[in-house]
C-alpha positions as CSV (number, residue, x, y, z in Angstrom):
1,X,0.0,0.0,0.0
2,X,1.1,3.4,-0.2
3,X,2.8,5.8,2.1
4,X,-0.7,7.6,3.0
5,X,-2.7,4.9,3.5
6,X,-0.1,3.5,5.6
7,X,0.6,6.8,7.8
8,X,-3.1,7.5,8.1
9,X,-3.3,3.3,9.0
10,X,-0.8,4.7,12.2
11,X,-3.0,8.0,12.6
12,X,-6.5,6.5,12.8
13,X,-5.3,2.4,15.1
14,X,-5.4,4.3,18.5
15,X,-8.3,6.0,18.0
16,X,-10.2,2.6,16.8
17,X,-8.5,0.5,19.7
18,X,-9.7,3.0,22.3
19,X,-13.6,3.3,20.9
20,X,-13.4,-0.2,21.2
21,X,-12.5,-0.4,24.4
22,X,-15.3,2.3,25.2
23,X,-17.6,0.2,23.4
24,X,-16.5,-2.7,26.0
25,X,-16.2,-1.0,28.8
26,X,-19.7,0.6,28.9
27,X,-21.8,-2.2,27.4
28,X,-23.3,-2.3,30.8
29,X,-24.5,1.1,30.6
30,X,-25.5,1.5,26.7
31,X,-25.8,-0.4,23.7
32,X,-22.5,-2.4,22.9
33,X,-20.4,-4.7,25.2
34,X,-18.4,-7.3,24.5
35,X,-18.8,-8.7,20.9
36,X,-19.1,-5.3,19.4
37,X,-16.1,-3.7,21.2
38,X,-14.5,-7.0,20.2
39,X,-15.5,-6.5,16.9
40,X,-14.3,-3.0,16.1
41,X,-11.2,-3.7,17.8
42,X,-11.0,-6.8,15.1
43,X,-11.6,-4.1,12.8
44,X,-8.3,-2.3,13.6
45,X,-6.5,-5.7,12.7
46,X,-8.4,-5.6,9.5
47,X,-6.6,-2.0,8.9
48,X,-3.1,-3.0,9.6
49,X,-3.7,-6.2,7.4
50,X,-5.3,-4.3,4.7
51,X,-2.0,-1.6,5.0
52,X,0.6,-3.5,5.5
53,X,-0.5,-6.7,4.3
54,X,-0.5,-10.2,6.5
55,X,2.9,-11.5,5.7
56,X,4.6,-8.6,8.0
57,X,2.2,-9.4,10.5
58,X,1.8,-13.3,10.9
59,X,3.9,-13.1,13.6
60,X,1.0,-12.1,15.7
61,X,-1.0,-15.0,14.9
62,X,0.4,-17.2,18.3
63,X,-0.6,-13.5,20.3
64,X,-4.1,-13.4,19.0
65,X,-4.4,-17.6,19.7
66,X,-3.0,-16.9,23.5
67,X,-6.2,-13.8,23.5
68,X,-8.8,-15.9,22.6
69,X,-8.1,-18.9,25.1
70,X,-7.6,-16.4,28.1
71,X,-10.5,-14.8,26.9
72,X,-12.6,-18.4,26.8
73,X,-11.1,-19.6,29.9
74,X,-12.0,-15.7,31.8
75,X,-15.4,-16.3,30.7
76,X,-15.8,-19.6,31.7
77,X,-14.1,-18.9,35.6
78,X,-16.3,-15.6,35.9
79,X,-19.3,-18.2,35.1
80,X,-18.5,-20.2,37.8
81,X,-17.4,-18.1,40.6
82,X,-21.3,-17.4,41.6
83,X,-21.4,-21.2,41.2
84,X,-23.1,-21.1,45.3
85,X,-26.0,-19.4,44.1
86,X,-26.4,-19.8,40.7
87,X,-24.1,-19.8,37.3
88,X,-23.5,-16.5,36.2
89,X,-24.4,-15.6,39.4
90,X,-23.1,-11.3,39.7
91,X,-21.7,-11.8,42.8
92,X,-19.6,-8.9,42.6
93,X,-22.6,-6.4,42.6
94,X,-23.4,-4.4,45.5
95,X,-20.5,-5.2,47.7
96,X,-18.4,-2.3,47.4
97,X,-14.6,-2.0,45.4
98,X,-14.2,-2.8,42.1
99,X,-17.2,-2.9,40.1
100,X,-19.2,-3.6,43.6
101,X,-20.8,0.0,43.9
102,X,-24.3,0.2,44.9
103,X,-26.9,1.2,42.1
104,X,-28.2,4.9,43.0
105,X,-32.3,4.5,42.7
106,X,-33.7,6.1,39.9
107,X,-31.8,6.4,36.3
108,X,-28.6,5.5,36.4
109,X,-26.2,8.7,36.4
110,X,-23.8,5.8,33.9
111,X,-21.1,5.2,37.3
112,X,-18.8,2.2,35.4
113,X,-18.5,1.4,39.2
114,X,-22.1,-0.4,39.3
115,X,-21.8,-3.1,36.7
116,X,-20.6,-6.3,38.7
117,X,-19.6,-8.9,37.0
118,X,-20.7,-7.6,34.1
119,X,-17.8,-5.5,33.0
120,X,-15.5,-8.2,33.5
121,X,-17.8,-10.7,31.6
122,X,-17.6,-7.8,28.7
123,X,-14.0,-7.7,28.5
124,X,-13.6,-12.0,28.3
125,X,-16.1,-11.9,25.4
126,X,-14.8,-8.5,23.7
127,X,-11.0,-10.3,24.1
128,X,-12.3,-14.1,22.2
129,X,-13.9,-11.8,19.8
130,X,-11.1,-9.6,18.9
131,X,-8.8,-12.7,18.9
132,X,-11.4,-14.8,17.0
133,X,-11.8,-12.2,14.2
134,X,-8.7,-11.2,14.0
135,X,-7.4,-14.8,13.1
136,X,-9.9,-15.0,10.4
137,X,-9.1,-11.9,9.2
138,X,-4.8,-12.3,9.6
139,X,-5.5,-15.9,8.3
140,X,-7.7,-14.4,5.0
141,X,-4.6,-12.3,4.2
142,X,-2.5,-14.8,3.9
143,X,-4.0,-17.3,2.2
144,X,-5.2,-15.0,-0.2
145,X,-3.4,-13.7,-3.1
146,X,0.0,-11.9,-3.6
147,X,-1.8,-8.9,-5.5
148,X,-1.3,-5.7,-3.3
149,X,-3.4,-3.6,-5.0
């Protein structure tokens, strides 16, 4: 690809990364969460493979493998830590600290502190969905053709 594409490829990946991580981070508030943070964070890899095409980057393929099996096995230990009272029990919710804050009555004034266990459930899924994704989308690059255009 070309020098612009490429220099507005380095420009415009922080920018996606962190509205992806918005997108995760306040699925418990407003639309979005995990799989569509995940997915526009996938969509970043899609940029770097479209501008600097997959060969330079296959190195990254082991990386986004580790993601998506921490990702799976966070999800799956999440699940079971409310296991006493019932799976996917939130038993983070309402006891102060991280993510523990009590809901204020009323609308929610959007505190990130009140989700739970639902932030950290958001960030499992959004991380096997950026890895899964981004595979496909690193592993469609280079199986595909040498044509650069």
């Amino acid at each position: 690809m070309s020098v612009v594409v490429r220099t507005v490829t380095r420009l415009l990946l922080p920018a996606v990364v962190m509205f992806g991580a918005y997108v995760v981070m306040h699925g418990h508030l407003t639309p979005g969460g995990g799989f569509q943070g995940g997915a526009v964070i996938a969509s970043a890899v899609a940029l770097v493979v479209v501008a600097f095409g997959a060969r330079r980057i296959r190195r990254h393929k082991e990386t986004l493998s580790v993601l998506e099996d921490v990702g799976a096995l966070a999800f799956v230990v999440l699940a079971f830590l409310g296991i006493g009272g019932t799976f996917f029990y939130n038993s983070l919710a309402g006891t102060g600290g991280l993510f523990g804050q009590e809901v204020a009555m009323g609308a929610n004034p959007g505190a990130l502190n009140t989700g739970g266990m639902l932030p950290l459930m958001n960030w499992a899924v959004g991380l096997k969905v950026l890895a899964g994704l981004g595979s496909i989308v690193l592993l469609m690059g280079l199986l595909g053709g040498d044509d650069d255009r």
